[in-house]
N, C-alpha and C positions, 0 to 999 in steps of 0.2 A: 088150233081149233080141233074140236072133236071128229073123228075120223070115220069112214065109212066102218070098219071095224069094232071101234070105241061105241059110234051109235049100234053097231050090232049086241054088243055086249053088255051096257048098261042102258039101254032102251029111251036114252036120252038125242036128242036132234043131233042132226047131223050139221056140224058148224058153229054149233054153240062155242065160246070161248072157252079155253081151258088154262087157268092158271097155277103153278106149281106153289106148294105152301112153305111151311118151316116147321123144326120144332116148337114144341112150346116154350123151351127155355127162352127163344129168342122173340116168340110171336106174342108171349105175354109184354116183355120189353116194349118192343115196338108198337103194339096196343095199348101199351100208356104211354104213348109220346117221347118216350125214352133215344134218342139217336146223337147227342150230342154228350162230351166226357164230361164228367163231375158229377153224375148222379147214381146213387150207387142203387141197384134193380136186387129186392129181398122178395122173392116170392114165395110165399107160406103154405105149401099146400102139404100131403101127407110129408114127400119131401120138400126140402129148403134149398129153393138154389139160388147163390149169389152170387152178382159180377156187374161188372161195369164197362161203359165204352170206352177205348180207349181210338189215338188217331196211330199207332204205328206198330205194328206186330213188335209183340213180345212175346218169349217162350220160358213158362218157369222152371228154373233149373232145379226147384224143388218138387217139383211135378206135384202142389198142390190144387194150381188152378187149369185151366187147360185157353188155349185159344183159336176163336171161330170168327170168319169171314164175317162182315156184317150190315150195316147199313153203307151205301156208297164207297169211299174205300178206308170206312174206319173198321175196327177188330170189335169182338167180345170177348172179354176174358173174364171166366166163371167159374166157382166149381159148381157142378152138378148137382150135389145135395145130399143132404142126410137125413134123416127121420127127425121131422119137426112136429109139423101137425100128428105125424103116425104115433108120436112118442106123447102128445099130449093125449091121443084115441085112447095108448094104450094106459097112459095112469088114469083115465077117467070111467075106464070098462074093468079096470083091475081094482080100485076101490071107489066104484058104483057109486059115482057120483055124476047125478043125474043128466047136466049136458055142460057144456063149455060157459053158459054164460054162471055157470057155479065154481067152475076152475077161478074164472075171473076173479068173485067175488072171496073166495079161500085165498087168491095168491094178494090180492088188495089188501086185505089182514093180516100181514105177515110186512116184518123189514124188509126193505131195499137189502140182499145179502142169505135172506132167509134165516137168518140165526143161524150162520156158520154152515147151514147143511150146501151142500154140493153137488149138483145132478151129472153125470158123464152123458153129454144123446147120442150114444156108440150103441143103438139096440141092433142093429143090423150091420154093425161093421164102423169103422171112423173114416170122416172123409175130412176133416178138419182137424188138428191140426195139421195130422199126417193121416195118408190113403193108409188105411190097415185094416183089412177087410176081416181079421179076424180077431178085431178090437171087441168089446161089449160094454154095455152100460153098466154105470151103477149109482147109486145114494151112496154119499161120503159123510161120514160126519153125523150121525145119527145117534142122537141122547134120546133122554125119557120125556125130555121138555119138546122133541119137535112132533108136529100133529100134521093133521092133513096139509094143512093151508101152508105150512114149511115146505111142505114135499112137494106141493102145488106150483109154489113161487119157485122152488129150483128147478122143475122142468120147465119153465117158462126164462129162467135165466141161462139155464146150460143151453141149451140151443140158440139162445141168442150169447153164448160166447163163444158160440163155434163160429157163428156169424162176423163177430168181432175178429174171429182169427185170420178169416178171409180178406179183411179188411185191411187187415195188419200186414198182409203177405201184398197185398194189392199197391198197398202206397210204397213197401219195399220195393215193388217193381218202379214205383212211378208212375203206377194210375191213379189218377186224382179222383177222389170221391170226395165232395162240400156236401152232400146230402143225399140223404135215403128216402127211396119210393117203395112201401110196403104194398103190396100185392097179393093176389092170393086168397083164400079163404081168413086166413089168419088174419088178414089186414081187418076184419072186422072185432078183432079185439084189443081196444084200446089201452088195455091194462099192458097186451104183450109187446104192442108199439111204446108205448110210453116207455119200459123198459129199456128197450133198444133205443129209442132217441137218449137216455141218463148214461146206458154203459158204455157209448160210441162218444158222447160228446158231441155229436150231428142232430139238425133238424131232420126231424123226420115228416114227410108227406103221406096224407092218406086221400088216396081218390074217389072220386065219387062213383066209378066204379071200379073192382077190385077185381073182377073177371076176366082183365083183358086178352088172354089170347085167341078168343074167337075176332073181335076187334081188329088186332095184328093178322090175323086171315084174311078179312076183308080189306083189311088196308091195302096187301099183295096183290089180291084179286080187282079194287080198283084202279092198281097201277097198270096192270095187267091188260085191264078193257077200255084204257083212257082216260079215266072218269078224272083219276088223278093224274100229273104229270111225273112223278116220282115220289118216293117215300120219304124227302123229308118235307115237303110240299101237305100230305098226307097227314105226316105227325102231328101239323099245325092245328087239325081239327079234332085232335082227340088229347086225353091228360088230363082232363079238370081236376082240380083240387078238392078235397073239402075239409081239410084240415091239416095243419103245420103243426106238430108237437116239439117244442123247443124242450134243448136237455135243462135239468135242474144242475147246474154247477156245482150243488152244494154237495150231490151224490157224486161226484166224481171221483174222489179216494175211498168210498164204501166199494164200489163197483170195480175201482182199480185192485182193489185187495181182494176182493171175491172172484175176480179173473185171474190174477196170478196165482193165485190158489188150486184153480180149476186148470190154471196150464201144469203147475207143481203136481198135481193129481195125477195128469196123463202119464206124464214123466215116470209118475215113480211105476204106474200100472204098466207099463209098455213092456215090460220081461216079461208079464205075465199076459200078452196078448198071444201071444205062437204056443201056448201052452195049451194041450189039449182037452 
């Protein structure tokens, strides 16, 4: 409870409950109901951070994902994130096109694959496949024939195959992920889920609301004044659905070939990330 000092300080009562929060990495999680392993937690905001519950500490020896204490005595095991939304801001302020739900409608008009073009989302450094902080973005693969809507749908693919890469390091460890829970600002773009449920091979889940880490605050804070008896008691009343995007099977070697391409990419760029 808040202390005669604390009421001195912040000019709030003396006695009042005080509960300690989390970050958001985890507090978005747990505000969409997220506490049990197999569902894998993609939060879209400028950065992308992805991860999953698991029930027994693991440590990656790749030091891609990292892992955090979490609900009762299960793990989080995440990476942190990379410029997703930041990298969709910046191709939409860099060729002035007007707001996101026009990205949408350019990357809708363009193949599953982009015709070949290739996005790198290393604008601020790579956190997927490999941590290399002084990795960079780029467009690969760039003819006369690709336009806006090409170069639209590859940042919308490259950062959901950096996503895919987490994924891939994830189940190497043996955390089980059956399906994804989009979160996030980006969770309101169906065109960039839909995506991600074809190049995973996973259903994807979208909530009805997509904000949750205030949510996961109060969940802490009712566990905190009783209201609840603990957090996974708590998780029962939040998570609603409002939509499952099943993958298209039929895209699954378009998408398998346009990520191996984009891992072939990193590869060959990576002598030339420590280059000044």
């Amino acid at each position: 409870v808040l202390t005669d000092q604390g009421a001195a300080l912040t000019c709030l009562p003396k006695g009042i409950p005080v509960a300690v929060g989390t970050g958001d990495d985890f507090s978005t999680s747990l505000g969409a109901g997220v506490v049990s392993p197999g569902i894998l937690t993609c939060v879209l905001g400028t950065a992308e951070v992805v991860g999953a519950v698991h029930s027994i500490k693991v440590i990656d020896n790749e030091r891609m994902v990292e892992t955090h204490a979490y609900v009762g005595d299960k793990f989080f095991i995440e990476n942190p994130g990379w410029l997703s939304g930041g990298a969709l801001e910046w191709f939409r302020e860099t060729f002035r096109i007007l707001d996101f739900r026009e990205i949408d409608a350019l990357a809708e008009s363009a193949q599953p694959g982009s015709m070949g073009l290739t996005f790198l989302p290393a604008l601020s450094g790579s956190m997927a496949p490999e941590w290399i902080p002084s990795a960079r973005g780029c467009f690969y693969g760039l003819t006369p024939s690709h336009g806006n809507a090409h170069m639209a749908r590859a940042v919308l693919e490259g950062t959901a195959f950096a996503m895919r890469d987490v994924i891939e390091r994830l189940n190497r460890m043996n955390v089980e992920t059956r399906s994804i829970m989009l979160l996030g600002g980006g969770a309101k773009s169906r065109t960039w889920a839909k995506i991600r449920a074809d190049l995973t091979g996973l259903p994807l889940d979208l909530p009805k609301i997509t904000d949750t880490a205030p949510i996961g605050s109060a969940m802490l804070a009712a566990v905190a004044t009783g209201i609840q008896p603990d957090l996974i008691s708590a998780a029962k009343c939040v998570g609603d659905i409002s939509e499952r995007i099943l993958p298209d099977r039929g895209l699954k070697s378009v998408f398998d070939e346009a990520y191996n391409k984009y891992r072939r990419l990193f590869k060959c760029l990576r002598p030339m990330f420590n280059l000044s």
